[in-house]
C-alpha positions in Angstrom: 92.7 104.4 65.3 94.1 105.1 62.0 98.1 106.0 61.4 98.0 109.9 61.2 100.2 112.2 59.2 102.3 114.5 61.3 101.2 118.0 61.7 101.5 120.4 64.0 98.0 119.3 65.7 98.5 115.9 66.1 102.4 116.8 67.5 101.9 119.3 69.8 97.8 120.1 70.5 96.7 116.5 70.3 98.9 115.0 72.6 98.2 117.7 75.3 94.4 117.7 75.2 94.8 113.9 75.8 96.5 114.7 79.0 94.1 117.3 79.8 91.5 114.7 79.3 93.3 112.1 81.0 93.2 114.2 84.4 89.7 114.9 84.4 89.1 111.3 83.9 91.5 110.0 86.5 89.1 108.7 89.3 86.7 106.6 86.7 90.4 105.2 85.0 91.7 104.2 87.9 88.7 102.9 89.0 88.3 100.2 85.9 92.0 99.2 85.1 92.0 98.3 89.0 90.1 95.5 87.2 92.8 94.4 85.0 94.8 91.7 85.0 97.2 89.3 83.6 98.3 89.9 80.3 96.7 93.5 79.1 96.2 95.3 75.8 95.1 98.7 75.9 94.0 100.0 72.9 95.1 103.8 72.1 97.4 104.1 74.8 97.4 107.9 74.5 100.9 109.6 76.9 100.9 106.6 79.0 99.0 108.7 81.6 97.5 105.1 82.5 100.4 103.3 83.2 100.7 103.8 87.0 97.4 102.7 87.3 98.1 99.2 86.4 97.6 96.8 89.6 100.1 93.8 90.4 97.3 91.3 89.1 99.1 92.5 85.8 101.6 90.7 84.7 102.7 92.3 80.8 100.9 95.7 79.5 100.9 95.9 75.8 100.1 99.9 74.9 98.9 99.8 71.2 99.1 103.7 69.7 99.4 104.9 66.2 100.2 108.0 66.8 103.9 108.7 66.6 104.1 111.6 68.4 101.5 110.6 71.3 103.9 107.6 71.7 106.9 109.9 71.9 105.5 111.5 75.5 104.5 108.0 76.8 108.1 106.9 75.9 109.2 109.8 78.6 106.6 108.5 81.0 107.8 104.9 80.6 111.2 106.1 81.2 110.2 107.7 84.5 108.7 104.4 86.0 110.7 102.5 88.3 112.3 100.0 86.5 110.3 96.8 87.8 107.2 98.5 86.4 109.2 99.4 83.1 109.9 95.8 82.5 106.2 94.9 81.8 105.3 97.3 79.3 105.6 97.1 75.8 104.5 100.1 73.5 103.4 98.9 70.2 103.2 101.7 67.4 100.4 99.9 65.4 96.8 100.7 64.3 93.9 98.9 66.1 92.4 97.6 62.7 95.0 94.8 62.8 96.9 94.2 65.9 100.3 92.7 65.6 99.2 90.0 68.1 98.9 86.3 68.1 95.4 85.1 68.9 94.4 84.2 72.0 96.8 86.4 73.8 95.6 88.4 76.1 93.5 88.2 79.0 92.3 92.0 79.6 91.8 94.4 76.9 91.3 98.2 78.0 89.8 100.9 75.7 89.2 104.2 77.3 87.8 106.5 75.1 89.4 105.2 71.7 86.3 103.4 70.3 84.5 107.1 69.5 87.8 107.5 66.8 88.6 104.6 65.1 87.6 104.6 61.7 85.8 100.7 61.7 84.9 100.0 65.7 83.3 96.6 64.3 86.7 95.6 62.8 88.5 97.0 66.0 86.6 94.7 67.8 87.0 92.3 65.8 90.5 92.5 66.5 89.9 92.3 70.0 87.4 89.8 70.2 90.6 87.7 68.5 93.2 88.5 70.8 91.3 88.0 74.1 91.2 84.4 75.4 88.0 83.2 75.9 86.9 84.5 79.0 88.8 87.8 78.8 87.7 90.6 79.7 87.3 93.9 77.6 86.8 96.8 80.1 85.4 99.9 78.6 84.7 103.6 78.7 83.5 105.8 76.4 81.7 109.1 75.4 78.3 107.8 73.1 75.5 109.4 71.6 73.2 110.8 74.0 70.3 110.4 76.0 68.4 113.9 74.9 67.1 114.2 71.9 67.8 117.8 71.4 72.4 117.0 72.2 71.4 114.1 69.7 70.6 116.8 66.9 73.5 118.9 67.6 75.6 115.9 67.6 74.6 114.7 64.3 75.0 118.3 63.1 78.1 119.1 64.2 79.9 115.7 63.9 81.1 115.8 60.4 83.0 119.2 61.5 84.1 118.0 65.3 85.9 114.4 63.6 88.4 117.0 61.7 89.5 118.5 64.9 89.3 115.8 67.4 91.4 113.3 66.3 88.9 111.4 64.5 86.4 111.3 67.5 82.8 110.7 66.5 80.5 112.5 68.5 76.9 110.2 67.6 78.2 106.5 68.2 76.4 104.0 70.5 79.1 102.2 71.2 77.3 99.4 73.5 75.9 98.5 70.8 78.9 97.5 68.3 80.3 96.1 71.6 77.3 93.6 71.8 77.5 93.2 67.8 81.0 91.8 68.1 79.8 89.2 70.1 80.9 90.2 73.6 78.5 89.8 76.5 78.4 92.7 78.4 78.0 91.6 82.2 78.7 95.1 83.5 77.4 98.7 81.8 76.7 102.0 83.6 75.8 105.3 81.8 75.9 108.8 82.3 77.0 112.1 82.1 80.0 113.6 83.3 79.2 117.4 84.8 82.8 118.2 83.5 83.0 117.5 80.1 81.4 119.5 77.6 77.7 118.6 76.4 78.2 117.0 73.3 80.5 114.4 75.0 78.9 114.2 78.0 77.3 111.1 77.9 79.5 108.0 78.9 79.1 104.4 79.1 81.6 102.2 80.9 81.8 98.8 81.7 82.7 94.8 81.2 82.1 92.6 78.7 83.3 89.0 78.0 84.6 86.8 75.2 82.1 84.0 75.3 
């Protein structure tokens, strides 16, 4: 994710349809940062809609997010916790192309559909590939290009117009892949289509893969 300039988008309508998202996506989040642990970077933290769903295997969350005004909601949320939970998160306002982390750091990274909008995913993962310990996990899930042919056309087609009004988002990536070119081994990949999203971003892929 890239620092954004503040409109009235990205401070009120952006913000909400992450939480809209967020909710709709609840069961599948829940279900893979059950798998965190340790120390844990997510990447694009969004509202902090995720933050409850961190198990007691975690011992520090450090929520990366560029936005200022997402940050601003998950600030409310962080408030609301109880304050044993507050005391292991950390939100970092800082863009994913160079985290403000030593290397070696972490032992968990999560990204939950923020690879489709950064600007470089190689250099994200980059990023991540140096911050993980070796051995770490990065647990991932994301909307990619699609199985059908025919969604792959309209993709393509309508990507150049959907990344201006989407926060970035990329409709045509195959995310896998730059996961696998960064030099993690995925141990774990599932994909397929969510019945309640819309078509173009139906298709997910979500997952494990591993610092060598």
């Amino acid at each position: 994710m890239s620092l954004r300039r503040i409109n009235p988008y990205h401070r009120w309508l952006f913000p909400w349809l992450l939480d809209r998202v967020s909710k709709v996506v609840a069961p599948e989040r829940d279900q893979l940062l059950a798998r965190a642990e340790g120390v844990v970077l997510e990447v694009g933290a969004g509202t902090g809609t995720s933050f409850s769903c961190y198990q007691h295997q975690v011992t520090q969350l450090l929520a990366l997010e560029p936005d200022t005004s997402v940050v601003a909601r998950a600030r409310k949320v962080l408030s609301a916790l109880p304050p044993k939970q507050q005391a292991k998160i950390e939100l970092l306002v800082a863009d994913a192309m160079a985290i403000p982390l030593p290397d070696s750091s972490c032992d968990t990274v999560v990204c939950f559909l923020v690879l489709c909008s950064v600007p470089e995913p190689l250099q994200v993962l980059s990023e991540i590939a140096r911050v993980l310990k070796p051995g770490g996990s990065l647990l991932f899930f994301e909307h990619v290009l699609a199985d059908s042919e025919k969604v792959q056309r309209w993709q393509h087609r309508l990507n150049p117009y959907w990344h201006r009004c989407a926060g970035g988002c990329q409709l045509n990536r195959d995310t896998a892949e730059y996961i696998r070119q960064a030099g993690f081994d995925i141990q774990e990949a599932q994909r397929y289509q969510h019945d309640l999203f819309p078509v173009l971003v139906r298709q997910l892929v979500t997952g494990v893969a591993v610092k060598p």
